[in-house]
Residue, then its C-alpha position, 0 to 999 in steps of 0.5 A: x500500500x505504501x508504494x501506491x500511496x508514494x506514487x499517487x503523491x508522486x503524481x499529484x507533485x508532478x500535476x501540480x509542477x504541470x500547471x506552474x512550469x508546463x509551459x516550458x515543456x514540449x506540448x507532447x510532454x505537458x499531453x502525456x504528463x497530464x494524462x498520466x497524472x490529471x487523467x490517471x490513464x495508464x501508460x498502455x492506454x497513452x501509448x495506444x491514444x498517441x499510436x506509440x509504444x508504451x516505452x516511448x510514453x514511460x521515456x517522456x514522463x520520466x524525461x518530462x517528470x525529471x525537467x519539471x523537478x529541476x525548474x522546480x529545484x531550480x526556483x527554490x535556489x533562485x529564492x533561497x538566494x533572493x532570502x540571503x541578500 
């Protein structure tokens, strides 16, 4: 059970990164994140809607999920800086 609840909290940080940085990601990557973690589809049914394969919809989230995490890491060091001066 811990996994699945690690996962949907997972999910729910990456649509929330979504809606703040997903406009620096490729429209391909924000459609497939959203459907991943707004839409909950899993990664066949994204696969079979966009006609490719279920590696390639597991490569763009993870590649879309790790360009989210470094906007947001790098907006924390911004801020962190901006606190000391």
């Amino acid at each position: 059970m811990q996994g699945q609840s690690d996962n949907m909290e997972k999910k729910v940080q990456i649509g929330m990164l979504c809606e703040i940085y997903g406009n620096l990601l490729t429209k391909r990557q924000l459609n497939i994140l959203n459907d991943y973690c707004n839409e909950d589809l899993s990664l066949t049914e994204i696969a079979e809607n966009n006609k490719i394969t279920r590696q390639a919809v597991n490569d763009i989230v993870k590649k879309g999920e790790s360009k989210l995490l470094e906007y947001e890491q790098k907006q924390r060091n911004q801020n962190e800086g901006r606190q000391r001066n």
